[in-house]
MARMI-206025 format. One record per residue (C-alpha): x negated, y, z negated. Coordinates in Angstrom, 2 decimals, decimal comma, always signed. Each point is the difference from the previous one (the first is absolute). Layout:
// MARMI-206025
+---------+---------+---------+
!       x !       y !       z !
+---------+---------+---------+
!       X !       Y !       Z !
...
+---------+---------+---------+
This chain:
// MARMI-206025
+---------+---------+---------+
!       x !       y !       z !
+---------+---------+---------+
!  -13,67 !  +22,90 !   +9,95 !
!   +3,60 !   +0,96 !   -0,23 !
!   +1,33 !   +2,23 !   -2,73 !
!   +1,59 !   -2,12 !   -3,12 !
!   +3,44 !   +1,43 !   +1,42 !
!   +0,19 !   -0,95 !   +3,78 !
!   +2,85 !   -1,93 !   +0,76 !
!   -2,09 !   -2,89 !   +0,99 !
!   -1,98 !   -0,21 !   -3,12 !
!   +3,36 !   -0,03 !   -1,62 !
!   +1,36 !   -2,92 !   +2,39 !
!   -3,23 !   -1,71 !   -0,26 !
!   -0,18 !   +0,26 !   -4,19 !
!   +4,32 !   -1,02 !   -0,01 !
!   -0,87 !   -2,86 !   +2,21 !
!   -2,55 !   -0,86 !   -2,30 !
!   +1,89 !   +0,34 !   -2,89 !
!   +2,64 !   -2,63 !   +1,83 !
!   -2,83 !   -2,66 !   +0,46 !
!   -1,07 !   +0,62 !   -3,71 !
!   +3,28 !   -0,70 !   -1,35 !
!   +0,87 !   -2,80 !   +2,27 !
!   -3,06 !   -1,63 !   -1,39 !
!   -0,45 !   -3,51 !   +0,99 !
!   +3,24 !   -0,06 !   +1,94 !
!   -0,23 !   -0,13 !   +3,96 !
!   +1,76 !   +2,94 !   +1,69 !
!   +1,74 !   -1,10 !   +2,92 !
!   -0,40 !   +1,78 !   +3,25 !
!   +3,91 !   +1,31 !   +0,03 !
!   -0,50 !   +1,13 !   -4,01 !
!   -3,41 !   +1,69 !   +1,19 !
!   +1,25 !   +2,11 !   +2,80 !
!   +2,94 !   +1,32 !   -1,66 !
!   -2,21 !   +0,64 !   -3,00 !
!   -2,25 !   +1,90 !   +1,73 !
!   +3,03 !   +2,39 !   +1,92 !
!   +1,49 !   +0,42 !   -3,20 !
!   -3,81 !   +1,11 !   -1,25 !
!   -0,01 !   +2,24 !   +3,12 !
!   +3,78 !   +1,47 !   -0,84 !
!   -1,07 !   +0,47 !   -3,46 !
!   -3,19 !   +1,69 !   +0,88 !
!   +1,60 !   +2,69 !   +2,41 !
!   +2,74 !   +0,47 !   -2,52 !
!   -2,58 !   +1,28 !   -2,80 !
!   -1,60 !   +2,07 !   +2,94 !
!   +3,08 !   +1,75 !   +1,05 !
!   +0,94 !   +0,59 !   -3,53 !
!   -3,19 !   +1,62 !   -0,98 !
!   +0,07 !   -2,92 !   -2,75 !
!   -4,05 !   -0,98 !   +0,29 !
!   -1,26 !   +0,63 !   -3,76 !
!   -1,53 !   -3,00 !   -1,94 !
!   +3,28 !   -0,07 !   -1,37 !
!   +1,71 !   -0,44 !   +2,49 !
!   -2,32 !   -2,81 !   +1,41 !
!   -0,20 !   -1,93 !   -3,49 !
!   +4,19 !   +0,30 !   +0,31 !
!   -0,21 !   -1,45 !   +3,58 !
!   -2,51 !   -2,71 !   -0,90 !
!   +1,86 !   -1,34 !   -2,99 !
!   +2,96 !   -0,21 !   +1,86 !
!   -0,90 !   -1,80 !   +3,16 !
!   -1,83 !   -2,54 !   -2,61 !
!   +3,51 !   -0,02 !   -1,81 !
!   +1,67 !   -0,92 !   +3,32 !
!   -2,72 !   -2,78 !   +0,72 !
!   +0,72 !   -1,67 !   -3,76 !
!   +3,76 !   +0,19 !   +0,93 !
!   -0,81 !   -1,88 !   +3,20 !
!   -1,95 !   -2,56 !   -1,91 !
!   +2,78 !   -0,47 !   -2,16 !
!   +2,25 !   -0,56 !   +2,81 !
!   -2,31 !   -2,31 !   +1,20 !
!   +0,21 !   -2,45 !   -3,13 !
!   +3,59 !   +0,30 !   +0,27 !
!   -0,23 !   -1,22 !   +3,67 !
!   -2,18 !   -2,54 !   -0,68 !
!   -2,91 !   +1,17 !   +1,86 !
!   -2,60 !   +1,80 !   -2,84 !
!   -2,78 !   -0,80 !   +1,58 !
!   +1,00 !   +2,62 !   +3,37 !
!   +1,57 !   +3,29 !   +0,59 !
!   +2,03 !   -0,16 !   +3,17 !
!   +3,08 !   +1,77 !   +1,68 !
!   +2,15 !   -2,12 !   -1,88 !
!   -1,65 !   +1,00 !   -3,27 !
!   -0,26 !   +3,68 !   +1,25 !
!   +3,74 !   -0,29 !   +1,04 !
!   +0,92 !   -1,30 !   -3,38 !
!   -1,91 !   +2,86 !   -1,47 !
!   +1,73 !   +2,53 !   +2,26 !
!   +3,39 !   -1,25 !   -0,95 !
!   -0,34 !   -0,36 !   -4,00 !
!   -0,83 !   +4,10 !   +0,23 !
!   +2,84 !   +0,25 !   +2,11 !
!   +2,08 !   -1,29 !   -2,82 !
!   -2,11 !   +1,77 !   -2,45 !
!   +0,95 !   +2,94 !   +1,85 !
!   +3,47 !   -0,37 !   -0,27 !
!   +0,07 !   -0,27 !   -3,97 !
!   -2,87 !   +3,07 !   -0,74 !
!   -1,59 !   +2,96 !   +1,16 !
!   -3,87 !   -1,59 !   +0,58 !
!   -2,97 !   +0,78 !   +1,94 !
!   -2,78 !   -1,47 !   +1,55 !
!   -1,27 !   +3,33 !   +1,58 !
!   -1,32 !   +0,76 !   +2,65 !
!   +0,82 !   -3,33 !   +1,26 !
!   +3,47 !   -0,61 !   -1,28 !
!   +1,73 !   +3,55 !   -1,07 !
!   +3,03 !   +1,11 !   -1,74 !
!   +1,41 !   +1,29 !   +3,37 !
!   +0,06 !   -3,04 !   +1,72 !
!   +1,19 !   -2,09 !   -2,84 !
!   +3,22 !   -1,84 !   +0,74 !
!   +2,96 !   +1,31 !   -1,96 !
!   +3,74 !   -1,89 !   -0,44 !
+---------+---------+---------+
């Protein structure tokens, strides 16, 4: 069995965490593999940081589900809540973007302060 902290019991329980919050909604193939590198990004980001606590894990978990609710919401907006797709995600993507420009945010490890657009 791998150790609770392996990066791919932490990719498997963030991909999890995706499916969870996505619910009944249908994941589209495009959605899913980005998803997954951005899991995978995420993941090696904690590693290298040394950031691998239950902390640090609860953080990353409640964010990736907070990205997944703001792709849901993009998806009603769209006119497509019953699927999560590359529009949806790109939707998503752009309203933190925006977001971005008007406040310091995170979404660590998968969307940091560093890489946060700035005007």
């Amino acid at each position: 069995m791998l150790p609770p902290t392996s990066p791919s019991t932490l990719r498997h329980k963030l991909w999890q965490d995706v499916l969870d919050e996505a619910g009944p909604l249908e994941v589209g193939p495009a959605c899913a593999s980005f998803l997954r590198a951005w899991i995978a990004m995420g993941v090696e980001r904690m590693t290298i940081s040394g950031r691998l606590g239950p902390s640090d894990l609860a953080n990353a978990r409640a964010n990736i589900r907070a990205f997944v609710q703001l792709m849901k919401s993009e998806a009603v907006f769209l006119g497509q809540p019953g699927r999560l797709d590359k529009e949806t995600l790109r939707a998503a993507h752009r309203r933190l973007e925006r977001k971005g420009l008007l406040t310091t945010f995170t979404l660590w490890p998968f969307w940091p302060n560093e890489f946060v657009a700035r005007g």
